[in-house]
C-alpha positions as CSV (number, residue, x, y, z in Angstrom):
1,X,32.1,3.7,-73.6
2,X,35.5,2.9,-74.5
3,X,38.0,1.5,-71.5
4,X,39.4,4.3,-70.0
5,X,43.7,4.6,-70.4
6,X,46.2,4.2,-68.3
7,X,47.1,7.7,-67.5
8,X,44.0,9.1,-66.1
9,X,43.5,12.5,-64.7
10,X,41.1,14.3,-62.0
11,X,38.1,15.6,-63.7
12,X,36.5,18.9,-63.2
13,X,34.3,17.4,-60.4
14,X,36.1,14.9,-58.4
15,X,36.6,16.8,-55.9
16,X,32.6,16.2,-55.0
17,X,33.8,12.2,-54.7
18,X,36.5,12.5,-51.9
19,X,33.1,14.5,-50.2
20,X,30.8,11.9,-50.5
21,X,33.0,9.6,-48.8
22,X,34.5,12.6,-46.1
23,X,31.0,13.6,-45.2
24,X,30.2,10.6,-42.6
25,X,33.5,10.4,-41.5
26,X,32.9,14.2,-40.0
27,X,29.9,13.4,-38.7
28,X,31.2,10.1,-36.8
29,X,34.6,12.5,-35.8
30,X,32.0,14.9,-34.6
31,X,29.5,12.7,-32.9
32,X,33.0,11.8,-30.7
33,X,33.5,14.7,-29.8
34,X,30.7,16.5,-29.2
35,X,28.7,13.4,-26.8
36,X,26.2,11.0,-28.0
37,X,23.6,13.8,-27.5
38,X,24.3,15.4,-30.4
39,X,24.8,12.0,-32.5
40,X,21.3,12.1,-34.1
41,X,21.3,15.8,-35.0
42,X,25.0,15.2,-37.2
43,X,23.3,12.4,-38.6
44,X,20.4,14.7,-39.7
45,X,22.1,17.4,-41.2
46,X,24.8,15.3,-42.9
47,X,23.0,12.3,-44.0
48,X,20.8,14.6,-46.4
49,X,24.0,16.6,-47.2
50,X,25.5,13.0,-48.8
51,X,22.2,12.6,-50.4
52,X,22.5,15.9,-52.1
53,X,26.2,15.2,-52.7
54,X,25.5,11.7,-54.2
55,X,22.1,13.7,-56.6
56,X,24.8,15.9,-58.2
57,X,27.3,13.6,-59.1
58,X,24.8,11.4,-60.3
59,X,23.5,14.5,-62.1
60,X,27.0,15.4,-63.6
61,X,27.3,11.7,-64.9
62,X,24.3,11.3,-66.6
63,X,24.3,14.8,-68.2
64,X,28.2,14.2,-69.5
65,X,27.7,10.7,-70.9
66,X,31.1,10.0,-68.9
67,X,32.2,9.1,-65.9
68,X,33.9,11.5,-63.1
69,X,37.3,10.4,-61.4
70,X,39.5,11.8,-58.9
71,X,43.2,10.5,-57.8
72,X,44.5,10.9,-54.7
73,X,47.4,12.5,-53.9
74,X,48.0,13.0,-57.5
75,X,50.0,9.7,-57.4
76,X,48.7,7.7,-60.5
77,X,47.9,4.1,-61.1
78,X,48.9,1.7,-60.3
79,X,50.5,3.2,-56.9
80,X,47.6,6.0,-56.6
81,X,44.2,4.9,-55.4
82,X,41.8,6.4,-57.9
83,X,38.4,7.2,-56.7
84,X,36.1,6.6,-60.1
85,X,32.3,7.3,-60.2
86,X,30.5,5.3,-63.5
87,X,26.8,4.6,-64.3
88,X,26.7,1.6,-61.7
89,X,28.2,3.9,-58.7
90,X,26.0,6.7,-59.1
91,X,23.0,4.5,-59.1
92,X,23.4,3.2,-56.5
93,X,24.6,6.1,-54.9
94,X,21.5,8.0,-54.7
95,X,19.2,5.1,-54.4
96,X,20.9,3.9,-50.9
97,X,21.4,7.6,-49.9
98,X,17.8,8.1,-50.3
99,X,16.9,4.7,-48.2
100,X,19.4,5.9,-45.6
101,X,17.8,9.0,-44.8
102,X,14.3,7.9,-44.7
103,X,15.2,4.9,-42.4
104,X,16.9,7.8,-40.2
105,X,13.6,10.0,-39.9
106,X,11.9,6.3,-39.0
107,X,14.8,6.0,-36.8
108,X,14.1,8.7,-34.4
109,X,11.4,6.9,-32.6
110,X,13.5,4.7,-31.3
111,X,16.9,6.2,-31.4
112,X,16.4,9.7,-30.7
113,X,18.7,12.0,-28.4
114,X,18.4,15.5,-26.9
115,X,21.0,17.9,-26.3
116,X,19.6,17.9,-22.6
117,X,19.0,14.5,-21.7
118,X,21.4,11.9,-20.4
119,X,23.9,10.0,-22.7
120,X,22.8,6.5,-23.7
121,X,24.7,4.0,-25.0
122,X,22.2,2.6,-27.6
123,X,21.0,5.9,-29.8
124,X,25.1,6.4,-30.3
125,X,25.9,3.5,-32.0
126,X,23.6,3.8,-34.0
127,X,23.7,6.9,-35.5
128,X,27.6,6.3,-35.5
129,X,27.0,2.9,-37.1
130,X,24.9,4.5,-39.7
131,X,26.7,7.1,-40.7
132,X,29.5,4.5,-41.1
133,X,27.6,2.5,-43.3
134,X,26.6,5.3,-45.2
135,X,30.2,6.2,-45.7
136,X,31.8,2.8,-46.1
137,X,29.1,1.9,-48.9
138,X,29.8,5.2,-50.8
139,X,33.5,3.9,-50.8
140,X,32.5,0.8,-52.3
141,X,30.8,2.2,-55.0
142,X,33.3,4.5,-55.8
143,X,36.6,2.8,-54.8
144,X,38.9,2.4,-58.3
145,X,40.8,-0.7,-57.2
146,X,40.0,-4.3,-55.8
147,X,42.3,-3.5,-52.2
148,X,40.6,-0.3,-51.6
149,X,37.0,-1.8,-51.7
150,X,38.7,-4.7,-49.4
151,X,39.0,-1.9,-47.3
152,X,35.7,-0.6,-47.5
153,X,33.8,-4.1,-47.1
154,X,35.1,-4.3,-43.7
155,X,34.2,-1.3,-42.5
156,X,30.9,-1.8,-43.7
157,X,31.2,-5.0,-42.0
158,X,32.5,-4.1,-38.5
159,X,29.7,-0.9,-39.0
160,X,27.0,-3.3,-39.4
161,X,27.3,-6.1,-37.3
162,X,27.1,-4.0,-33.7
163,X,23.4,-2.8,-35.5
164,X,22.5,-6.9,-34.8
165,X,22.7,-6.9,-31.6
166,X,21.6,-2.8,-30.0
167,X,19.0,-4.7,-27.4
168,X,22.0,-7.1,-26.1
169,X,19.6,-9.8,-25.3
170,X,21.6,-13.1,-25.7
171,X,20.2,-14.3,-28.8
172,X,20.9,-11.0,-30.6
173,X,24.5,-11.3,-29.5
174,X,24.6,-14.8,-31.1
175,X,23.0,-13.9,-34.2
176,X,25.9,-11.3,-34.2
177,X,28.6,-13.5,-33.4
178,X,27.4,-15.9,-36.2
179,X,27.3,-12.8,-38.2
180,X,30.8,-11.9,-37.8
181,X,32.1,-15.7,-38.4
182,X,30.9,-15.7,-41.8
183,X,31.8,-12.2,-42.8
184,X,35.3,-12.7,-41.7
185,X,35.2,-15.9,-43.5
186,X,34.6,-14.1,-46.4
187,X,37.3,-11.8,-45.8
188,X,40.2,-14.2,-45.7
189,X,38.9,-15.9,-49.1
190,X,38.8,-12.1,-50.8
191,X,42.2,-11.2,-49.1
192,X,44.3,-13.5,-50.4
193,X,42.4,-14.0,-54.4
194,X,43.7,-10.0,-54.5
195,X,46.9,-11.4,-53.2
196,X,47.1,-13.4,-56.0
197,X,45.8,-11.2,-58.7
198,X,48.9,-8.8,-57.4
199,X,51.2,-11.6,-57.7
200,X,50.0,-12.2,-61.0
201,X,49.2,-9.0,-62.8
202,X,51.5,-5.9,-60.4
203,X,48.1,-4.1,-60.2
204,X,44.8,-4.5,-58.4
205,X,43.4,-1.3,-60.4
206,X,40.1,-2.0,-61.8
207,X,40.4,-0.4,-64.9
208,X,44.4,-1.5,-65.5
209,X,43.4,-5.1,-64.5
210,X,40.3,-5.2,-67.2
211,X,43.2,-4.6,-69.8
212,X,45.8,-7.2,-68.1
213,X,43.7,-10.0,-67.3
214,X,44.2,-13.2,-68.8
215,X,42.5,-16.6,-68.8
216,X,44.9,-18.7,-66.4
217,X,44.8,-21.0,-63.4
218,X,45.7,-18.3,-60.8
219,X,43.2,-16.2,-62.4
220,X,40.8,-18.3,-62.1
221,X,41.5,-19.2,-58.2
222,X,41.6,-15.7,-57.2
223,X,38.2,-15.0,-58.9
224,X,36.7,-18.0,-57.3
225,X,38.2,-17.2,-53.5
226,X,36.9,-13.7,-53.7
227,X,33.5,-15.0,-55.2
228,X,32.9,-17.5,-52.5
229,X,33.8,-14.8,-49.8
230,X,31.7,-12.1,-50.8
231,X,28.5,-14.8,-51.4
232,X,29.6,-15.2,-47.5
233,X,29.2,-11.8,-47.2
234,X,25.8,-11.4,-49.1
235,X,24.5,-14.5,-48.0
236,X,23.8,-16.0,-50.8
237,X,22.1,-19.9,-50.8
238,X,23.9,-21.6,-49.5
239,X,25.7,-19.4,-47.3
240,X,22.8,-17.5,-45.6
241,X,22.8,-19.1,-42.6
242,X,23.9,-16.1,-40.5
243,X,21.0,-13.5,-42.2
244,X,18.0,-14.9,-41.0
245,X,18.4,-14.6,-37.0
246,X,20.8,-11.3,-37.6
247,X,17.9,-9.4,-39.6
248,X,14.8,-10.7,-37.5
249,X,16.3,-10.4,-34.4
250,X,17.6,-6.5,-34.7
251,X,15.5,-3.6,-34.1
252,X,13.3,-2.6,-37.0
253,X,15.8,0.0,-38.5
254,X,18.5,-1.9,-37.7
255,X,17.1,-4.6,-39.5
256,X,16.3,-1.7,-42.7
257,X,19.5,-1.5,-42.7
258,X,20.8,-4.7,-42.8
259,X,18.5,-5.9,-45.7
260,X,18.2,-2.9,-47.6
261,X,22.0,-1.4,-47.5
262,X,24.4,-3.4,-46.1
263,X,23.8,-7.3,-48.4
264,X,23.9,-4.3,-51.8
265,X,27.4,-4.1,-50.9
266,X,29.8,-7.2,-51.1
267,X,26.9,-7.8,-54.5
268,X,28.3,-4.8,-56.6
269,X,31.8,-5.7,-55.7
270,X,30.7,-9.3,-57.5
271,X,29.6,-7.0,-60.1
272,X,32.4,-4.8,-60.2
273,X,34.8,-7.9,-60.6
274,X,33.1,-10.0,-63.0
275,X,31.7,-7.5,-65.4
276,X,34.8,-4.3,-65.1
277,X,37.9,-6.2,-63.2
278,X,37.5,-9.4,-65.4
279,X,35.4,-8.8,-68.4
280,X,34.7,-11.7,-70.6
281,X,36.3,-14.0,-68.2
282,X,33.0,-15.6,-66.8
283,X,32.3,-18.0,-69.7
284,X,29.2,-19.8,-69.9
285,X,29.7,-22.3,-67.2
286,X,30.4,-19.9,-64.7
287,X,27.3,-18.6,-65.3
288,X,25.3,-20.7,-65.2
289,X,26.4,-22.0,-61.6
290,X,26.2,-18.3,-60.4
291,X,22.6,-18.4,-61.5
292,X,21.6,-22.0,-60.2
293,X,23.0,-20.3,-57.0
294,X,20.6,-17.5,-57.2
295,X,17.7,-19.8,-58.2
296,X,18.5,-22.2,-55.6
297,X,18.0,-19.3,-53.0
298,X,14.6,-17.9,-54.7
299,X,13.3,-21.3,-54.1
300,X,14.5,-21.9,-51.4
301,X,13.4,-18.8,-49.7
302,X,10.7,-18.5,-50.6
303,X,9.6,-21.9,-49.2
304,X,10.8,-21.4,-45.9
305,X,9.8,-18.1,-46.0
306,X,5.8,-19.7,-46.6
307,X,6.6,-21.9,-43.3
308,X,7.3,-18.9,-41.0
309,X,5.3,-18.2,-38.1
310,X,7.0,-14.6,-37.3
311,X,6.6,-11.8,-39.8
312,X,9.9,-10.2,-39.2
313,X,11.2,-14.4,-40.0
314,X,9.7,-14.2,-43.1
315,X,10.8,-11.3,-44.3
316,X,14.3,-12.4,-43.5
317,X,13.8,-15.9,-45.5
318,X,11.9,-13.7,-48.3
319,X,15.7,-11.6,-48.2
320,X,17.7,-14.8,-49.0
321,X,15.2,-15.9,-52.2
322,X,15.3,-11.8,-53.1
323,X,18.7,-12.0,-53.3
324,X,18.8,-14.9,-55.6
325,X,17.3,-12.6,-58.2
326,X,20.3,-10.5,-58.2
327,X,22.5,-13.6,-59.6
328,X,20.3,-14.5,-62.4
329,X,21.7,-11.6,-64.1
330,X,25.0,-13.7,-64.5
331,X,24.3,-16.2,-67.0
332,X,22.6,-13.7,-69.0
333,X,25.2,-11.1,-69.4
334,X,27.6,-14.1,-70.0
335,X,26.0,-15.4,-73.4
336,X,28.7,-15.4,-75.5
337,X,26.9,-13.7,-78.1
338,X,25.7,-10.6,-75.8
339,X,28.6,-10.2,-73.5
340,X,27.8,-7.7,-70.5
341,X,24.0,-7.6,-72.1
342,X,22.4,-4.5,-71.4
343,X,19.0,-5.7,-70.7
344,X,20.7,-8.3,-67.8
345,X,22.7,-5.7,-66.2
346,X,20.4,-3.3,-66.3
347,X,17.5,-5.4,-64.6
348,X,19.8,-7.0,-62.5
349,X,21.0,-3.6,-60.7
350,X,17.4,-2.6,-61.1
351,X,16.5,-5.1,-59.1
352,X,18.9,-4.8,-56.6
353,X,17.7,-0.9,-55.9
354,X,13.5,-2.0,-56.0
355,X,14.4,-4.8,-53.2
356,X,16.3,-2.0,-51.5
357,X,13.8,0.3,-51.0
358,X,10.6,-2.1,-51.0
359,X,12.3,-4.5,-48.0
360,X,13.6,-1.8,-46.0
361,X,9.8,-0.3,-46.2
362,X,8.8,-3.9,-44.7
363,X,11.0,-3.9,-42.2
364,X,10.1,-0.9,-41.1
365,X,6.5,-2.1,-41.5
366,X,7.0,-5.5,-39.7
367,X,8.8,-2.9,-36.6
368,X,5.5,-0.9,-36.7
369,X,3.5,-4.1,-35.6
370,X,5.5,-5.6,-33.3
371,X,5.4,-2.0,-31.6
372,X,1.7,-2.4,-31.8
373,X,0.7,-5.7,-31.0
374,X,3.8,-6.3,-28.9
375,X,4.2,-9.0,-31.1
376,X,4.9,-10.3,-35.2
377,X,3.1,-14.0,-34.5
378,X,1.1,-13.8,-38.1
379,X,-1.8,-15.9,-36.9
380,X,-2.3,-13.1,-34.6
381,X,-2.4,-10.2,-37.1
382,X,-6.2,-10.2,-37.4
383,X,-7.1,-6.2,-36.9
384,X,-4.4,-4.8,-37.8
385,X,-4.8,-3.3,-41.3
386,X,-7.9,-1.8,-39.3
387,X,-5.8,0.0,-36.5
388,X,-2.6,0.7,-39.2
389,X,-3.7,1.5,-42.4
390,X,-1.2,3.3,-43.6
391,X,1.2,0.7,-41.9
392,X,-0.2,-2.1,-43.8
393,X,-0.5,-0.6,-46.9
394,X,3.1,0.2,-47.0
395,X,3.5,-3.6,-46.8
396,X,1.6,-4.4,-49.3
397,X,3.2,-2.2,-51.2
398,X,6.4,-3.6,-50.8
399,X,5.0,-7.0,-51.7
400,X,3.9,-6.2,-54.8
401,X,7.4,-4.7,-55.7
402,X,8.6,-8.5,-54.6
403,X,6.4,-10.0,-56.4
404,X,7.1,-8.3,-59.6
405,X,3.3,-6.7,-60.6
406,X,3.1,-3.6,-62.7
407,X,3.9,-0.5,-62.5
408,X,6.6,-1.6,-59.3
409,X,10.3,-1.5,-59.7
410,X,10.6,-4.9,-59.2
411,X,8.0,-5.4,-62.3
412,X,10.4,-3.3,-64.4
413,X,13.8,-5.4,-63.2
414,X,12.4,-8.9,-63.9
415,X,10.8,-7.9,-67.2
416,X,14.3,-6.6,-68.4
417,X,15.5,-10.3,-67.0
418,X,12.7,-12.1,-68.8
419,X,13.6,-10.3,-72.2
420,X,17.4,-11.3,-71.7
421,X,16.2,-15.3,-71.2
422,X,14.7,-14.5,-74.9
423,X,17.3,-12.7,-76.3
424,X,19.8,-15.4,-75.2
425,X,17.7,-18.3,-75.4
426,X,17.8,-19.7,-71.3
427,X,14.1,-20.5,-71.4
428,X,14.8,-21.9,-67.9
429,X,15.5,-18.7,-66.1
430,X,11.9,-17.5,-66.6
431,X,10.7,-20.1,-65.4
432,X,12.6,-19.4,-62.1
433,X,11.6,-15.6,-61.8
434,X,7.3,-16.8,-62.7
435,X,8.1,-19.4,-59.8
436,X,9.5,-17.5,-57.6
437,X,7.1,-14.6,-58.0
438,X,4.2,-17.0,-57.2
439,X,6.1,-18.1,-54.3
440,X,6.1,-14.7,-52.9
441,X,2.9,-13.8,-53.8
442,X,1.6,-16.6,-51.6
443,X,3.0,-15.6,-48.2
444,X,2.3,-11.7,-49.1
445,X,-1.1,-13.0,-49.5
446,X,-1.0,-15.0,-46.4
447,X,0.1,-12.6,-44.2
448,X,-2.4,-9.2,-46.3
449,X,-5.2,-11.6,-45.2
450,X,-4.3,-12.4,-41.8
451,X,-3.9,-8.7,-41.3
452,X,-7.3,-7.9,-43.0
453,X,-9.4,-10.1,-41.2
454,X,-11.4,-10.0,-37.9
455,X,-9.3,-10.7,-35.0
456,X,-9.8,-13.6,-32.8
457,X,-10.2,-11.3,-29.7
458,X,-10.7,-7.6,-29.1
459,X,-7.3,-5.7,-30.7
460,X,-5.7,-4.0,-27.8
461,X,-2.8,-1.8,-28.7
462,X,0.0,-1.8,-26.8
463,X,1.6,1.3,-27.8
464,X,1.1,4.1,-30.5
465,X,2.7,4.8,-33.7
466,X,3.7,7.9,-34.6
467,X,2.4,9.0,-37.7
468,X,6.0,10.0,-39.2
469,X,7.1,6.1,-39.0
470,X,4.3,5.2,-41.2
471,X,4.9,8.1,-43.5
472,X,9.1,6.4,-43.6
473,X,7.6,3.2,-44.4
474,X,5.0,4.5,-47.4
475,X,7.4,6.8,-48.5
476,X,10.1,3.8,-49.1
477,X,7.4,1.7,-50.4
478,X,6.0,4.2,-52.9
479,X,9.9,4.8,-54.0
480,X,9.6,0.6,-55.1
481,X,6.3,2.0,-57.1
482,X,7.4,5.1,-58.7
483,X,10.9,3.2,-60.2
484,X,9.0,1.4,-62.4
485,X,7.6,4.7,-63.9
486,X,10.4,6.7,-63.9
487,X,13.2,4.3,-64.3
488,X,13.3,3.8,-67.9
489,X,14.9,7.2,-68.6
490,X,17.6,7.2,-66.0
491,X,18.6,3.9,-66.6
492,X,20.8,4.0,-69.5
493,X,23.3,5.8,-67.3
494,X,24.1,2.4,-66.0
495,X,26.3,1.7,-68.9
496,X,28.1,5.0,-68.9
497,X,31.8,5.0,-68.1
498,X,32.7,1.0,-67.6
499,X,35.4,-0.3,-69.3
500,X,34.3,-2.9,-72.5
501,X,35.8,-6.6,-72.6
502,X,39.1,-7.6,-74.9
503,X,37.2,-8.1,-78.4
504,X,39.4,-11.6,-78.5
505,X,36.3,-12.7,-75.5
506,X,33.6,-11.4,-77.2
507,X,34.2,-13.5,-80.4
């Protein structure tokens, strides 16, 4: 699609944009106002209502071939803040929509309210919190300029961290704490590289920036600064530190959350300023150090993730070596002779919406058996595929999605990567994504036959699951399946609306 001008107007259906991102604010106002009580049945009926929101729009893109944008206030570029939704926005619209609302309905258990009982504290911030997120992320994937998704990353941020520590056990708090170091980190180092792009270019407009940018030192600084603080923020090898204790140690749909929603954030802004903001100005050894990043964390990961002991632990490790799969997409796209690469982009997001759904189904998995067993020790698992099938399966589900075996999403995403390593000649990525894949495959193996086997004493069940937890968890994990069937239709709307690189780069 050609780079869109700078005069741009509202199009028939922005209005539906400033709705996606108005909807949990009105559900946070209302939750305030009305009592905690109440806060689960706002999220109920409004959550879905975004999801239905985020379905058209993703709807109107894909059936126009063009993207939908709305300014506000009718003040244009670069003083306005323009709201734009492309390919990549609407994506991942509807994919984190639909793993918001199913972690809600698995939510309940836990987090559930009447009208009649007594206020808690703990079911309020969360449905607040979530709502927030849901809100806060739709900003980011629709906000048109670099300060206005500043914005939105740190309300995403101060929505997510209070999610780490609900129980307020000590360690929780810590994990939080830790948490909040690094994402604030990384918000100092993204605040001032958009202070310098201001200085340098008068704009911080994605689309006017694309046409500005040039190839100079302060460039190059501010790209770097915001880089390193949203890897902070992702927790990308070898800033991860903070995600392992955070994720394990929150409750189950917290920790859904977390993993699922909240990491998918700060990585499409790296997107959105590498491939739209600054297109063409990641040359070749860029990429390749964002992609020995990413490898470094599937390895990684997924070698301390064999060493864990605690299911909800290695889940958390298996996060940071998942995440490195969403980086290998950078050295792809960044051939010079296949600039923004369709198959690398296009696995790369793919990927980041498969891990989405089959880690949150995990998670929620991983929560099921703890509630269970009243524990996550994986030596101690023997039994449990007996007493939760469902449970179990959903897991296993998920794993395969990890792993990257047909017909899962995740098979999908890393074939589109392994046909970019061809197309561009980096042998040595595939031999990353087959490593990695075995690597997973050996603790998903590890912990499917601990599960499957006899138990070294008589299973006692501490508590029961309701059934509509497991149905949460096997829904998200089927989602992870059915992508990899129904994906390869949809997924050319990836490439609608975002703005192509000078020609001068592309030579």
């Amino acid at each position: 699609m050609p780079a869109a001008t700078a005069l741009e107007a509202t199009t028939a259906d922005g209005a539906l944009l400033v709705l996606a991102i108005i909807l949990p604010v009105v559900g946070i106002l209302l939750s305030f106002v009305l009592g905690g009580r109440y806060a689960e049945r706002i999220a109920a009926f409004l959550l879905p209502a975004g999801l239905c929101v985020a379905c058209i729009v993703f709807l109107k893109v894909w059936q126009s071939e063009t993207s939908l944008s709305y300014i506000v206030g009718n003040w244009q570029s670069p003083l306005g803040i323009t709201l734009r939704a492309d390919g990549l926005s609407v994506a991942m619209m509807v994919a984190m929509a639909i793993v918001i609302c199913l972690i809600g309905v698995f939510a309940h258990a836990n987090f559930g309210s009447r009208a009649a009982s007594v206020e808690t504290r703990a079911p309020l911030v969360f449905w607040v919190m979530l709502m927030a997120i849901s809100g806060a992320m739709n900003m980011i994937f629709l906000g048109g300029d670099l300060f206005t998704l500043y914005v939105a990353l740190e309300l995403l941020t101060f929505a997510a961290v209070p999610l780490v520590c609900l129980d307020g056990r000590g360690e929780t708090l810590q994990a939080a704490l830790r948490y909040l170091l690094f994402a604030l980190l990384g918000s100092i180092l993204y605040l001032v590289g958009t202070a310098l792009l201001y200085g340098s270019y008068g704009t911080l407009d994605i689309v006017l920036m694309s046409q500005r940018v040039r190839l100079e030192p302060a460039t190059l600084a501010a790209a770097t600064l915001m880089t390193v603080g949203l890897f902070a923020k992702t927790a990308l090898f070898p800033l991860h530190l903070w995600l392992p204790p955070a994720h394990a140690g929150a409750p189950a749909a917290a920790s859904a959350v977390l993993s699922a929603v909240v990491v998918k954030g700060s990585f499409f802004l790296v997107v959105r300023l590498w491939f739209d903001a600054m297109p063409g100005l990641l040359n070749v050894a860029g990429g390749q150090l964002l992609g020995a990043l990413g490898a470094s964390a599937i390895i990684c990961g997924n070698i301390v993730a064999l060493r864990q002991r605690r299911l909800k632990l290695l889940i958390a490790y298996s996060t940071v070596a998942q995440i490195g799969y969403l980086f290998l997409m950078f050295p792809l796209a960044a051939d010079p002779l296949h600039l923004q690469y369709g198959d690398a982009l296009t696995g790369g997001m793919l990927q980041a919406i498969s891990h989405a759904t089959a880690k949150a189904a995990m998670f929620m998995a991983a929560g099921l058996v703890y509630a269970a067993l009243g524990h996550d020790q994986i030596s101690e698992l023997g039994g449990i595929a007996r007493a939760l099938p469902m449970t179990m399966f959903a897991f296993g589900l998920g794993g395969l999605c990890l792993i990257g075996l047909p017909p899962t999403g995740g098979f999908l995403a890393k074939w589109l990567l392994l046909e970019a390593t061809i197309a561009t000649a980096q042998w040595w990525w595939a031999i990353v994504i087959i490593a990695g894949g075995l690597l997973t495959s050996a603790y998903i193996f590890i912990v499917l036959s601990r599960a499957m086997g006899p138990p070294s004493a008589p299973l006692t069940l501490h508590a029961a699951v309701p059934k509509y937890q497991e149905v949460a968890a096997l829904g998200l994990a089927l989602l992870s399946v059915l992508l990899g069937l129904v994906a390869l239709g949809p997924i050319d709307v990836l490439q609608v609306g975002r703005p192509e690189a000078p020609m001068a780069w592309q030579r």
